[in-house]
Backbone as ProteinMPNN parsed JSONL, in Angstrom:
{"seq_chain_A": "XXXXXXXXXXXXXXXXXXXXXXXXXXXXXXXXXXXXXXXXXXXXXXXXXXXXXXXXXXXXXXXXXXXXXXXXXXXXXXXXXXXXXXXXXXXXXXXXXXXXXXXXXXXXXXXXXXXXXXXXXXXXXXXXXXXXXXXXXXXXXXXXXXXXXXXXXXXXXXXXXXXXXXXXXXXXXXXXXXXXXXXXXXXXXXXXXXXXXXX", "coords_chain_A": {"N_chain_A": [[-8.376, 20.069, 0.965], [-8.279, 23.364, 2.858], [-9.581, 23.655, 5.625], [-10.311, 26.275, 5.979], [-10.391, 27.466, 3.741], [-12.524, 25.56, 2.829], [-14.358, 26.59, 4.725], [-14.874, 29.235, 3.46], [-15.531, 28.718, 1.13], [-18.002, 27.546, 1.28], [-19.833, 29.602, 2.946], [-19.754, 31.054, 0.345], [-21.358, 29.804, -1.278], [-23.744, 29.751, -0.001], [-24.67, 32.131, 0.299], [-25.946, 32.995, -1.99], [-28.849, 31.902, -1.933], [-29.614, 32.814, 0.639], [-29.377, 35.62, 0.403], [-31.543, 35.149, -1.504], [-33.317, 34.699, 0.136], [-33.83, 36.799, 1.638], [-34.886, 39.449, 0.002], [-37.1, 38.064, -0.681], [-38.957, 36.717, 1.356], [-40.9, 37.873, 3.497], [-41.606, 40.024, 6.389], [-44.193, 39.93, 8.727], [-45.265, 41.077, 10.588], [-46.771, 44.367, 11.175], [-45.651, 47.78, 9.927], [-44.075, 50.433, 11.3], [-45.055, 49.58, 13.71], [-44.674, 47.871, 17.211], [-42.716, 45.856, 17.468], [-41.777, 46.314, 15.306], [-40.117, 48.417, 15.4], [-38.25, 47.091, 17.699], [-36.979, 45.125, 16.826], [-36.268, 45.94, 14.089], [-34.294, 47.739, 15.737], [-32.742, 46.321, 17.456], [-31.488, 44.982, 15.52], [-29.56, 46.694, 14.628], [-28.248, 48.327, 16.726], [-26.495, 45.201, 17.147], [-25.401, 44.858, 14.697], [-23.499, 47.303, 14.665], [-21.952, 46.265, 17.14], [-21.204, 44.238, 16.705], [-19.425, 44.58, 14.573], [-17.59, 46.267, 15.954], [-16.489, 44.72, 17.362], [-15.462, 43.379, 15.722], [-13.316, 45.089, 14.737], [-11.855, 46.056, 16.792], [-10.834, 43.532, 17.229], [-9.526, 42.883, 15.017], [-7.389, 44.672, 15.673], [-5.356, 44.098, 17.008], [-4.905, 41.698, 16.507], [-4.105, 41.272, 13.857], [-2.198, 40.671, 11.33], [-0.827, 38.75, 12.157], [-1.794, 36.082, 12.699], [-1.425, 32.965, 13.561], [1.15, 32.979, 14.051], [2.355, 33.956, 16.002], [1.169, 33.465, 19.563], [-1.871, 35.161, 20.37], [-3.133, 37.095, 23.56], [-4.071, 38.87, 24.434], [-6.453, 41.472, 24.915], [-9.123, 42.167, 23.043], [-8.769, 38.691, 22.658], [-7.92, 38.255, 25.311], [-10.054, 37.919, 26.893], [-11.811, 36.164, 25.166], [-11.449, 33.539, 22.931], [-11.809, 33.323, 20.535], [-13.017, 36.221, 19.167], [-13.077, 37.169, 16.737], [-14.906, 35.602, 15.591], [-16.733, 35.842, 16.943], [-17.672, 38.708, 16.491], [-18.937, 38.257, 14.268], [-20.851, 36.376, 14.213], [-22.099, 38.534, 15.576], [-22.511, 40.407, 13.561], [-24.109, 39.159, 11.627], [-26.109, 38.098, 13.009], [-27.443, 40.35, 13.503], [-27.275, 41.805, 10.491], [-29.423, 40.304, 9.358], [-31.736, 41.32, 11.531], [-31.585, 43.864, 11.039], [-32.881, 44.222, 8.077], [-35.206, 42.76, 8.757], [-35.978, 40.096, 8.913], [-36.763, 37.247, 9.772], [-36.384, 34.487, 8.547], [-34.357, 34.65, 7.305], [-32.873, 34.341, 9.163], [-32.358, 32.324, 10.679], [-31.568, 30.837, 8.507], [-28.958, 31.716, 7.945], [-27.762, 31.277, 10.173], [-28.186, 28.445, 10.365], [-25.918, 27.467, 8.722], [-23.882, 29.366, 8.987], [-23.246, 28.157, 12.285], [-22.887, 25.281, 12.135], [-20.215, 25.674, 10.189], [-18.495, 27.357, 10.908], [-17.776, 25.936, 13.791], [-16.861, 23.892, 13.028], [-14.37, 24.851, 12.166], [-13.489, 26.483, 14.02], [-12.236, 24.383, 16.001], [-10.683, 22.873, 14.27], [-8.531, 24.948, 14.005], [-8.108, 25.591, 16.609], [-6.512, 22.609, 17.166], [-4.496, 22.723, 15.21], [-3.234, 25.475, 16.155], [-2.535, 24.266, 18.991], [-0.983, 22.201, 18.31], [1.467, 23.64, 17.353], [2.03, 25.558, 18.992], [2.301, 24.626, 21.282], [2.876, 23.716, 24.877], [2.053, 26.57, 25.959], [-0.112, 27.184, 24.989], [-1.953, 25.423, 25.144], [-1.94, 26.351, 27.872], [-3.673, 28.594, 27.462], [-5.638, 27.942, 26.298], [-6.947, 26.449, 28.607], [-7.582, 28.815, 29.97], [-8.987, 30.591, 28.802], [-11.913, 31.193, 27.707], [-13.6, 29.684, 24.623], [-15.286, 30.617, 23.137], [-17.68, 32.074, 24.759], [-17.625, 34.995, 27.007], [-15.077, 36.013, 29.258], [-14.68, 38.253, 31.644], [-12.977, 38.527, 33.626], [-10.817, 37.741, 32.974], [-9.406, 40.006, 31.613], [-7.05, 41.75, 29.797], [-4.751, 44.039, 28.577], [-2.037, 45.264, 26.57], [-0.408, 48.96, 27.217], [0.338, 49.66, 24.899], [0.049, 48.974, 21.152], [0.746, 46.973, 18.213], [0.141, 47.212, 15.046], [-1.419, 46.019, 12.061], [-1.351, 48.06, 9.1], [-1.983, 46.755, 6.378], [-4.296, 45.198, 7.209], [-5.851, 46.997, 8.908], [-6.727, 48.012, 6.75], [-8.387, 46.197, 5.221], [-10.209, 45.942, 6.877], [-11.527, 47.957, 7.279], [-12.767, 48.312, 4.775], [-14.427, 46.216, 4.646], [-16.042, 47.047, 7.087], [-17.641, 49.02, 5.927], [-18.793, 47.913, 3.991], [-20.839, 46.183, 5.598], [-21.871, 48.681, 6.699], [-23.439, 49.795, 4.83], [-25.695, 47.502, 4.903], [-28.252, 48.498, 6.472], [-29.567, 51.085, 5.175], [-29.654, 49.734, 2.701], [-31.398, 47.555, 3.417], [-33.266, 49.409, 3.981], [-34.389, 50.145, 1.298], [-35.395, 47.776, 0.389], [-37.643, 47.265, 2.139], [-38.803, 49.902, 1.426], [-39.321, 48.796, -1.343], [-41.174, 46.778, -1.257], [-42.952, 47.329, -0.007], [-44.356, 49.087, -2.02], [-44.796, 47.244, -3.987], [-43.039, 46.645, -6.14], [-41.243, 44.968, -5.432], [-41.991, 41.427, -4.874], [-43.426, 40.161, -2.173], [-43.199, 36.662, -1.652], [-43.05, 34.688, 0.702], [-44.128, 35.095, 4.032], [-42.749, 35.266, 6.964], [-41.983, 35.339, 10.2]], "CA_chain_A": [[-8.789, 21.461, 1.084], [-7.732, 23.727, 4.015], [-10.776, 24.192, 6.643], [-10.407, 28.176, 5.766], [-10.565, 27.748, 2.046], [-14.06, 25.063, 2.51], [-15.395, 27.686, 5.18], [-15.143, 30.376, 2.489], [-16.592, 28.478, -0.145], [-19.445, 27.301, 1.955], [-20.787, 30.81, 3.186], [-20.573, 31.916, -0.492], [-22.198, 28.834, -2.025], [-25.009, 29.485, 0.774], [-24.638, 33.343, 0.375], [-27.084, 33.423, -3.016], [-29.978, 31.044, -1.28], [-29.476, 33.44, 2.02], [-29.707, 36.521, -0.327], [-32.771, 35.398, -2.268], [-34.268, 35.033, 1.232], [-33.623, 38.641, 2.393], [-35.522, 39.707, -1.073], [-38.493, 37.9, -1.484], [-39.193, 36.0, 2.206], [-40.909, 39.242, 4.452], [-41.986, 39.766, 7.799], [-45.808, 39.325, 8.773], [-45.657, 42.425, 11.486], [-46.975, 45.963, 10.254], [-44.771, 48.534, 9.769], [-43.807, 51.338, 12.424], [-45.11, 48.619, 14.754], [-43.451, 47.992, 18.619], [-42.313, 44.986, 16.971], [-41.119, 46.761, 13.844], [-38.938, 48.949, 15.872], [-37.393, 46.226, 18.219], [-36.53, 44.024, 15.385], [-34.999, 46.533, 13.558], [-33.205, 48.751, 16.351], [-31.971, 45.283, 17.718], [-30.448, 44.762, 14.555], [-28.814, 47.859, 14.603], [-27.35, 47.735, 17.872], [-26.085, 43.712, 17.114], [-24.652, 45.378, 13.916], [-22.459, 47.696, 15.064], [-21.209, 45.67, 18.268], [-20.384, 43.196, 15.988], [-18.232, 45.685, 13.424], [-16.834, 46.896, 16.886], [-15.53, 43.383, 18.209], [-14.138, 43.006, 14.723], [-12.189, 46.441, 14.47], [-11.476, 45.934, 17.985], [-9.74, 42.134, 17.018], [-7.764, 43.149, 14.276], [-6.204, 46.153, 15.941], [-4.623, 43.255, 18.146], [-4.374, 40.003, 15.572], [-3.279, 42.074, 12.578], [-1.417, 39.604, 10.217], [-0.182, 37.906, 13.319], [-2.361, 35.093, 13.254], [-0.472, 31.446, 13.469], [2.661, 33.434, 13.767], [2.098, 33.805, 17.57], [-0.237, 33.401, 20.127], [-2.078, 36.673, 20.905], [-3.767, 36.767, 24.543], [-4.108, 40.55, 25.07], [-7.157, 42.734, 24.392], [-10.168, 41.269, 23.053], [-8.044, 37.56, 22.895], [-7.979, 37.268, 26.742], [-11.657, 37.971, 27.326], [-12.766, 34.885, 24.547], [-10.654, 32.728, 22.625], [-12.343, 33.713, 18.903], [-13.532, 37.007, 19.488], [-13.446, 37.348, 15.423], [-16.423, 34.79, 14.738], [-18.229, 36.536, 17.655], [-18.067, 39.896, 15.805], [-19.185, 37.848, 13.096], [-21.759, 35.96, 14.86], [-22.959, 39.377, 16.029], [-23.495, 40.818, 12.714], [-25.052, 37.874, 10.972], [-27.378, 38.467, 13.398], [-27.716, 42.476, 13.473], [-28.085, 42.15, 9.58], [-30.704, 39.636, 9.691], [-32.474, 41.858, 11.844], [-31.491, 45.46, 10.344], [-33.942, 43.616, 7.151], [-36.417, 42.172, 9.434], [-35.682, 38.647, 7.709], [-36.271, 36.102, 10.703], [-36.542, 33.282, 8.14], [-32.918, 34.611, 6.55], [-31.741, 34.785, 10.341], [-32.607, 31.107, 10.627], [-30.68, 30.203, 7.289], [-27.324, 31.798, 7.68], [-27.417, 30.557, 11.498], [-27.949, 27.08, 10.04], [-24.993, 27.761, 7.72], [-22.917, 29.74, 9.941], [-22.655, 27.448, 13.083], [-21.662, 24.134, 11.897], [-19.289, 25.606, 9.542], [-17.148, 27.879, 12.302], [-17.349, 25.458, 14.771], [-15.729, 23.194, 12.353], [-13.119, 25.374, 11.163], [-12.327, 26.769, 15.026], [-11.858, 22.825, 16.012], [-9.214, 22.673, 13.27], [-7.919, 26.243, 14.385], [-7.57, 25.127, 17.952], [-5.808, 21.93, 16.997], [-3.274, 23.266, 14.489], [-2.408, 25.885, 17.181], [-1.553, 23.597, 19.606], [0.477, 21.489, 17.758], [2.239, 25.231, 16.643], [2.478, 26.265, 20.148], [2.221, 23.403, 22.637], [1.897, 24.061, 26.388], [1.483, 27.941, 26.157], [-1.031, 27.224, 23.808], [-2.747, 24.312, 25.922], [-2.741, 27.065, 28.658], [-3.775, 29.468, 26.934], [-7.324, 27.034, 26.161], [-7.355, 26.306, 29.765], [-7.683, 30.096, 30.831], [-9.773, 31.732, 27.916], [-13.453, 30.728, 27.033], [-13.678, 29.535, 23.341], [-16.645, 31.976, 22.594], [-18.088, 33.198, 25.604], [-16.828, 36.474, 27.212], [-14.835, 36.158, 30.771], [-14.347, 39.943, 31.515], [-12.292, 38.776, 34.825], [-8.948, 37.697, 31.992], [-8.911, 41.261, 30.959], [-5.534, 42.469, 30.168], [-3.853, 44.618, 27.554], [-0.876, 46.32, 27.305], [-0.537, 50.127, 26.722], [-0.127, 49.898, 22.98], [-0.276, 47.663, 20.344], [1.639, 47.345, 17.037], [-0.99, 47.414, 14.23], [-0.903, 46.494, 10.401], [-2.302, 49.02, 8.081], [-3.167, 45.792, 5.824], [-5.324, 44.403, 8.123], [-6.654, 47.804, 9.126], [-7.423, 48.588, 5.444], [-9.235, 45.44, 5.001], [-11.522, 46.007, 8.481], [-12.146, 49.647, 7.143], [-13.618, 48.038, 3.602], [-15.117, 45.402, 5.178], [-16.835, 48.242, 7.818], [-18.414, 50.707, 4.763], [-19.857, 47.249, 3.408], [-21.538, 46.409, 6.669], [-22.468, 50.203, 6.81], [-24.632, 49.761, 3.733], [-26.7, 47.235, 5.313], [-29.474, 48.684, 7.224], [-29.843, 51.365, 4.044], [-30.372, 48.4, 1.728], [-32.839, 46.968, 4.445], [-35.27, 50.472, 3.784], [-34.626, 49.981, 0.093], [-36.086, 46.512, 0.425], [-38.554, 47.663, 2.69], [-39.839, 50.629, 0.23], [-39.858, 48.119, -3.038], [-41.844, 45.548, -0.941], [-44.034, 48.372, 0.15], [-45.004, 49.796, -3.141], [-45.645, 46.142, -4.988], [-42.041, 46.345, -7.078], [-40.568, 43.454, -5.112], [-43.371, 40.52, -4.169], [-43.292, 39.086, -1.238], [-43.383, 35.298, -2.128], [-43.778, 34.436, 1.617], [-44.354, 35.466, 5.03], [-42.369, 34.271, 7.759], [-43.055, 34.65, 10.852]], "C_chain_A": [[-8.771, 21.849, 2.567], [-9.757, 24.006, 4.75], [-11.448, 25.39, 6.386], [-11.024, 28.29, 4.223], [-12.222, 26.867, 2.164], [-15.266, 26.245, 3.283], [-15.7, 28.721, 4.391], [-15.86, 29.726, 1.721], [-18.162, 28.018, -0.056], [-20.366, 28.143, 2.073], [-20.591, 31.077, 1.732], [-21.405, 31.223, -1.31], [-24.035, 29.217, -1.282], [-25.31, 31.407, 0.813], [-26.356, 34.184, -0.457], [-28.688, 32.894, -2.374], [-30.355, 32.574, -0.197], [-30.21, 35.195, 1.643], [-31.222, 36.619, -0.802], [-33.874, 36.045, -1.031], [-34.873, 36.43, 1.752], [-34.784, 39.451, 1.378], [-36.973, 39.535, -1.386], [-39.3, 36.934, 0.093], [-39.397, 37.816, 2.82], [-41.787, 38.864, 5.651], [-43.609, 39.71, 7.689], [-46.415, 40.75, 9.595], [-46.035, 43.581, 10.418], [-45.545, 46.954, 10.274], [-44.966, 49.873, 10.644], [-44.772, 50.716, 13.705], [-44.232, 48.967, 16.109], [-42.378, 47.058, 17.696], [-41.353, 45.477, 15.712], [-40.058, 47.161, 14.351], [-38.031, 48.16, 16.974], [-36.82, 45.473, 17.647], [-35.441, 44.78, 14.883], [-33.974, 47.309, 14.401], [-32.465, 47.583, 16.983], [-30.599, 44.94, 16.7], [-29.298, 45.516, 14.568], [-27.584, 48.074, 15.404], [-26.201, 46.627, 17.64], [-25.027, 44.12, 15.884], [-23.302, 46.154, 14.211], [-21.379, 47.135, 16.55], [-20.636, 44.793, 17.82], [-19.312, 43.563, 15.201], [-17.745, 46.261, 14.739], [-15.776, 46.158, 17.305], [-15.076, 42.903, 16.786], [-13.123, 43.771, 14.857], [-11.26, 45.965, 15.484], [-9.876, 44.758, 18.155], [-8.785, 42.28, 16.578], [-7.001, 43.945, 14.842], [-5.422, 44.599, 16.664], [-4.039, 41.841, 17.532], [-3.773, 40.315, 14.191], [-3.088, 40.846, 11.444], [-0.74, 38.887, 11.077], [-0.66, 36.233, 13.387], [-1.731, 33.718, 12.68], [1.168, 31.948, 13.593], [2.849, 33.908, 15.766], [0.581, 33.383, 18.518], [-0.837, 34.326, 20.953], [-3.653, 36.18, 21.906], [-4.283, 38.498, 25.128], [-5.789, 40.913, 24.202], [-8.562, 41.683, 25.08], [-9.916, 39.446, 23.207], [-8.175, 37.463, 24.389], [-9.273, 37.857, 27.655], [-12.288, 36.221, 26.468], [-11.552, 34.694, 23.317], [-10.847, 33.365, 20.738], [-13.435, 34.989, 18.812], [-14.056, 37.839, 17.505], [-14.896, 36.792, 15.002], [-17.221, 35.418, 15.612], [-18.383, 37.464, 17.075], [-19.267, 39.278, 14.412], [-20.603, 37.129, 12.537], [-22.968, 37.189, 15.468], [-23.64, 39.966, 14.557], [-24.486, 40.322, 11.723], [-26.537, 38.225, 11.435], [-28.171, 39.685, 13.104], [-28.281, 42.288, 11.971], [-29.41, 42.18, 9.566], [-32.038, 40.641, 10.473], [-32.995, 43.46, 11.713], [-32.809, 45.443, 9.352], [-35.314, 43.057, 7.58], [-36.938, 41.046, 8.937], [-35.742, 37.515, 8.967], [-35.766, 34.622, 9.841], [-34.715, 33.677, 7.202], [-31.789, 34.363, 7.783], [-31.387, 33.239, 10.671], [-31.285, 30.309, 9.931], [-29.749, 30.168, 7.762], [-27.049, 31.321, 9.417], [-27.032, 29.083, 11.483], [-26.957, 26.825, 9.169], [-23.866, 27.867, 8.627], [-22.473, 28.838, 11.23], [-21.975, 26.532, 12.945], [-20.363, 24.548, 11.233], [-18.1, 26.155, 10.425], [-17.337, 27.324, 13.394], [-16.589, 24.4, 14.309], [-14.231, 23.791, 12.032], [-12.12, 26.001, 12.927], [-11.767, 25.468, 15.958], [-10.198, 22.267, 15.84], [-8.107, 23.817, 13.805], [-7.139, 25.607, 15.585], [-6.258, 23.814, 17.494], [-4.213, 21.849, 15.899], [-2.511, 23.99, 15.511], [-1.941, 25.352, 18.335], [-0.7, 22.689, 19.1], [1.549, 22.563, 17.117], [3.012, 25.475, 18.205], [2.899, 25.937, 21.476], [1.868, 24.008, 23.552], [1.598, 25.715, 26.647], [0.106, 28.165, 25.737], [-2.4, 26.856, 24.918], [-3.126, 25.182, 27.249], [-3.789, 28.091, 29.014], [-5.95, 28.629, 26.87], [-7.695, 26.583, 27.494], [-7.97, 27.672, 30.354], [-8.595, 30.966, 30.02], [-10.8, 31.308, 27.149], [-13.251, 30.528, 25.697], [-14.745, 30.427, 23.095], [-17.355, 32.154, 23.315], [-17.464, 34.496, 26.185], [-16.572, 35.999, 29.081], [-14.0, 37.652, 30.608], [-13.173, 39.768, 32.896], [-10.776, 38.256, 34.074], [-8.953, 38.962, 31.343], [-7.934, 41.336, 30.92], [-4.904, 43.027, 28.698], [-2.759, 45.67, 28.073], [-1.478, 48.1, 26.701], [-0.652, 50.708, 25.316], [0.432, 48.613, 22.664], [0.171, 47.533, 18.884], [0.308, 46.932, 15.904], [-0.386, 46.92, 12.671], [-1.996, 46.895, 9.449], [-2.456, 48.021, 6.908], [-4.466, 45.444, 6.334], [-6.509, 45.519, 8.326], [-7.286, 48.394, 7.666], [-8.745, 47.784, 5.351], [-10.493, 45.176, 6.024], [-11.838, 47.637, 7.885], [-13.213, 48.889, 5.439], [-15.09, 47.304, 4.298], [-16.389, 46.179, 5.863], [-17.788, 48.948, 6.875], [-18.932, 49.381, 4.111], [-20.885, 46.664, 3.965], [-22.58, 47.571, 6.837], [-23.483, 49.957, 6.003], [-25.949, 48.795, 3.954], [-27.94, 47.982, 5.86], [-30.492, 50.423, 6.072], [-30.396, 50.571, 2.78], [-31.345, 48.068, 2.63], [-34.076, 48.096, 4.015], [-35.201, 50.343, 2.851], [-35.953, 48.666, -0.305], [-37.633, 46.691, 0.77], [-40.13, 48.847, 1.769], [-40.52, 49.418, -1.014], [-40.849, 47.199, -2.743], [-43.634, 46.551, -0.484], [-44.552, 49.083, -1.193], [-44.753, 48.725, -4.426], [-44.287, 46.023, -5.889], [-41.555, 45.782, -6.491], [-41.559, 42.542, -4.586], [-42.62, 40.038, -3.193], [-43.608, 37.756, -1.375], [-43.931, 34.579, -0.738], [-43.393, 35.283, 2.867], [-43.62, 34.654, 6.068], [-41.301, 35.715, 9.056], [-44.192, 34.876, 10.943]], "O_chain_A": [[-9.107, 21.056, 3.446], [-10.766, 24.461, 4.212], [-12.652, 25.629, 6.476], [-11.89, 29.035, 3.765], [-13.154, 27.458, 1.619], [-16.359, 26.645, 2.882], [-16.815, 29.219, 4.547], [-17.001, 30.159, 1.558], [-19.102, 28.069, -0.849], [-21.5, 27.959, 1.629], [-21.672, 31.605, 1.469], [-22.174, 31.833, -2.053], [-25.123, 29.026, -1.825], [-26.279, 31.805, 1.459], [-27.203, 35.017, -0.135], [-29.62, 33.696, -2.447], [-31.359, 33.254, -0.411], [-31.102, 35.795, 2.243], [-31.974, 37.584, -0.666], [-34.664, 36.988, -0.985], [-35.97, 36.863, 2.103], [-35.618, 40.11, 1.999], [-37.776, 40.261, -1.973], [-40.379, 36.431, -0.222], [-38.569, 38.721, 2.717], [-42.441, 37.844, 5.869], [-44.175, 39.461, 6.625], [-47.487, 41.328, 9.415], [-45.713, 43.677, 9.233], [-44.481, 46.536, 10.731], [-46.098, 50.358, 10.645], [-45.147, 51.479, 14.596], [-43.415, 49.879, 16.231], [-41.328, 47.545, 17.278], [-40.319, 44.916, 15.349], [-38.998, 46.607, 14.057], [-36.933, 48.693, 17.137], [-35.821, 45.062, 18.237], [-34.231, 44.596, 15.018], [-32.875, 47.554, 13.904], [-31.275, 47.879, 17.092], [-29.4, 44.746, 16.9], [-28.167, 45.033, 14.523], [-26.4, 48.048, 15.068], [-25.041, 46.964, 17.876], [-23.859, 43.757, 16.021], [-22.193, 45.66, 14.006], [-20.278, 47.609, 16.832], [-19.585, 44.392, 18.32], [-18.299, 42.865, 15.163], [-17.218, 47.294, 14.326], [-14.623, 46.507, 17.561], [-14.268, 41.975, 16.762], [-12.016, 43.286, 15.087], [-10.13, 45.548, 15.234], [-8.757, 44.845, 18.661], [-7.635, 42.105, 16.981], [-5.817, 43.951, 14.506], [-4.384, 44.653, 16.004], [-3.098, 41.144, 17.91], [-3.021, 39.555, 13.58], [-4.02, 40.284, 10.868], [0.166, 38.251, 10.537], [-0.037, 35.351, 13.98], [-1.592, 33.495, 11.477], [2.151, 31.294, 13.245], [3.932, 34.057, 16.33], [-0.576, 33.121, 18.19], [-0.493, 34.421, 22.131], [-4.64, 35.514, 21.592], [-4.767, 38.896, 26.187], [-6.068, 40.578, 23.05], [-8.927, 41.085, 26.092], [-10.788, 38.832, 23.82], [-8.626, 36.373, 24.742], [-9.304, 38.135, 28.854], [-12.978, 35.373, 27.035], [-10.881, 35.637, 22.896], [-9.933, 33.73, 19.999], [-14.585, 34.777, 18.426], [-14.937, 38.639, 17.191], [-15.754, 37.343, 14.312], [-18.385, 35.635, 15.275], [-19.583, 37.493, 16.804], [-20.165, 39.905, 13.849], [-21.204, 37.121, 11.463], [-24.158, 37.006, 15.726], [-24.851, 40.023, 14.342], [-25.408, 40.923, 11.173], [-27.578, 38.485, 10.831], [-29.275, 39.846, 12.583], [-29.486, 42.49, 11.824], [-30.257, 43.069, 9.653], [-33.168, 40.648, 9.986], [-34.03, 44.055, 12.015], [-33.706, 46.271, 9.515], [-36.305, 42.942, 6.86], [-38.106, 40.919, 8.569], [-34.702, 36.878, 9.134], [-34.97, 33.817, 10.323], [-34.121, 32.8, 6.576], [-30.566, 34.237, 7.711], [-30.219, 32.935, 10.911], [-30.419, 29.576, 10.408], [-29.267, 29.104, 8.151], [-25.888, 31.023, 9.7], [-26.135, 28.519, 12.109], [-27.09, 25.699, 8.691], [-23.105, 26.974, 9.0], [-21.25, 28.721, 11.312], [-20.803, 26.466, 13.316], [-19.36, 23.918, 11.571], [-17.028, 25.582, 10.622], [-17.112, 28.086, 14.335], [-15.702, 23.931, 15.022], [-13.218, 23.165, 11.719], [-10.907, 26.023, 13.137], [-10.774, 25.701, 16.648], [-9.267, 21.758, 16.464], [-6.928, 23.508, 13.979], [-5.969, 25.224, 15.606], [-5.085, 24.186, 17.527], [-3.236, 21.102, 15.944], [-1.419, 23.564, 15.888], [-0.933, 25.871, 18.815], [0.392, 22.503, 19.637], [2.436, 22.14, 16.375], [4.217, 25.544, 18.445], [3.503, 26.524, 22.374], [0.891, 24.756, 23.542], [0.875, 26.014, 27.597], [-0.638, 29.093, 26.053], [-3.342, 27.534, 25.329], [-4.219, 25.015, 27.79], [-4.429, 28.393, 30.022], [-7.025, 28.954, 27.372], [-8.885, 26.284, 27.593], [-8.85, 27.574, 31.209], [-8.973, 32.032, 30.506], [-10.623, 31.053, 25.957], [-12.487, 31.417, 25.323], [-14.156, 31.25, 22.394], [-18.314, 32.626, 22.703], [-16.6, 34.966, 25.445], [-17.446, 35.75, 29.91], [-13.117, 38.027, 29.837], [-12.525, 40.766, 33.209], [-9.714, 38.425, 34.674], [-8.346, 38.922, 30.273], [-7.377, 41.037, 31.976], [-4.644, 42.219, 27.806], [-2.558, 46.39, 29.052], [-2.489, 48.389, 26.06], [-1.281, 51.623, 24.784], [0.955, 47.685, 23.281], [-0.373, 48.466, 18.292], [-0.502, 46.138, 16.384], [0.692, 47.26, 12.183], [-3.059, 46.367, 9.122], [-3.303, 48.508, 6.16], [-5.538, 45.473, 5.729], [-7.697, 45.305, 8.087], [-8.252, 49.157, 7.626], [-9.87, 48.284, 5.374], [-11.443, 44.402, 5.913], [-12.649, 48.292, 8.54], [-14.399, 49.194, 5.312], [-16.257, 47.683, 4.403], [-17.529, 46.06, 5.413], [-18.796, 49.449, 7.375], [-19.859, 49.751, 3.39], [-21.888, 46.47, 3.278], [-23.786, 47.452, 7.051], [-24.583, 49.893, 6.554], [-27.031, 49.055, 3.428], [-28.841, 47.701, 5.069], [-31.675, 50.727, 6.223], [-31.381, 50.827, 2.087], [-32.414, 48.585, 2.306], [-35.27, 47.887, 3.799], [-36.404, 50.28, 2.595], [-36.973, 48.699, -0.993], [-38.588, 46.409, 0.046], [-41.346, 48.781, 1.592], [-41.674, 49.242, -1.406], [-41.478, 46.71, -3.681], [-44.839, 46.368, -0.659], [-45.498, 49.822, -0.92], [-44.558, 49.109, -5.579], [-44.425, 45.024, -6.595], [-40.508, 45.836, -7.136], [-42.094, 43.034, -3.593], [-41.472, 39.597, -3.253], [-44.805, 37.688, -1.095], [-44.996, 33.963, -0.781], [-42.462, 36.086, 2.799], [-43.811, 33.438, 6.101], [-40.422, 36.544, 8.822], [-44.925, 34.113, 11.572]]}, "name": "protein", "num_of_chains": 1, "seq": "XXXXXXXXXXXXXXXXXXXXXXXXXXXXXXXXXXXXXXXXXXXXXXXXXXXXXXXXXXXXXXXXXXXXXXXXXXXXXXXXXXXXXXXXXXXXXXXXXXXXXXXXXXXXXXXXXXXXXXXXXXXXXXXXXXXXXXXXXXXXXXXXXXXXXXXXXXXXXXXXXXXXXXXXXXXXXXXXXXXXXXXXXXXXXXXXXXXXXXX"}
């Protein structure tokens, strides 16, 4: 089994657990709190910066990916600028819901599994690409941000697959922090229990 195909089946095996959490695990703070509103406007923020540095990716990795090696945009700031979007909204949800103990979970989920799978990534593409490749990992952070490799060109060839599937993807994101006050009301007026408290 390919790396891609166990990473998928992993986050959705760990998706329902992660879920229940969000549901029946609630915060301990009051509500319209300082705390209430840093929690959640954090989220918010972390949310959309994360659905930004996705949009942002695909406009530039399209259906391209293993079929070259793309160094322009978001690519020659950080090496996997996809799992950071990805990494951002994990978080942002997590905190749109005010779920520390769900933020916990899918962190303990989420890291080992994409640092396994960009491992494999890396090492497939250099044996794909060899020394462009190999320079290419010398000059561009694996998942931090160096803002001094900026460089894109003037335009950028795009595929309206890719951009379909970052526009779905986007409007199911969107619905987060709406589901979060749903949650929020039903937990507030006794039709969802809180089972526990955490933190």
């Amino acid at each position: 089994m390919s790396f891609r195909k166990m990473r998928i089946m992993l986050l959705r095996l760990a998706f329902l657990p992660i879920v229940l959490m969000g549901l029946f695990v609630w915060r301990s703070w009051s509500d319209e709190s300082v705390t209430d509103y840093v929690v959640e406007w954090s989220g918010y923020l972390l949310l959309l910066a994360g659905l930004g540095i996705r949009i942002w990716s695909t406009l530039y990795i399209g259906s391209r990916k293993s079929k070259e090696i793309i160094t322009d945009g978001p690519y020659s700031l950080c090496r996997n600028p996809l799992y950071l979007g990805t990494f951002a909204i994990t978080i942002g949800a997590s905190l749109c819901l005010e779920n520390l103990a769900m933020l916990l979970a899918a962190l303990l989920v989420m890291v080992p599994v994409h640092v396994g799978v960009i491992l494999a990534e890396e090492k497939h593409l250099a044996g794909l690409f060899g020394q462009p490749y190999e320079e290419y990992l010398r000059r561009v952070p694996r998942f931090l941000v160096s803002l001094k490799n900026y460089r894109s060109p003037a335009t950028v060839e795009v595929s309206t697959r890719a951009i379909r599937r970052v526009t779905i993807e986007a409007m199911g994101i969107l619905l987060i922090p709406p589901i979060g006050d749903l949650i929020e009301l039903l937990h507030a007026r006794g039709i969802l229990p809180a089972l526990f408290q955490f933190p």
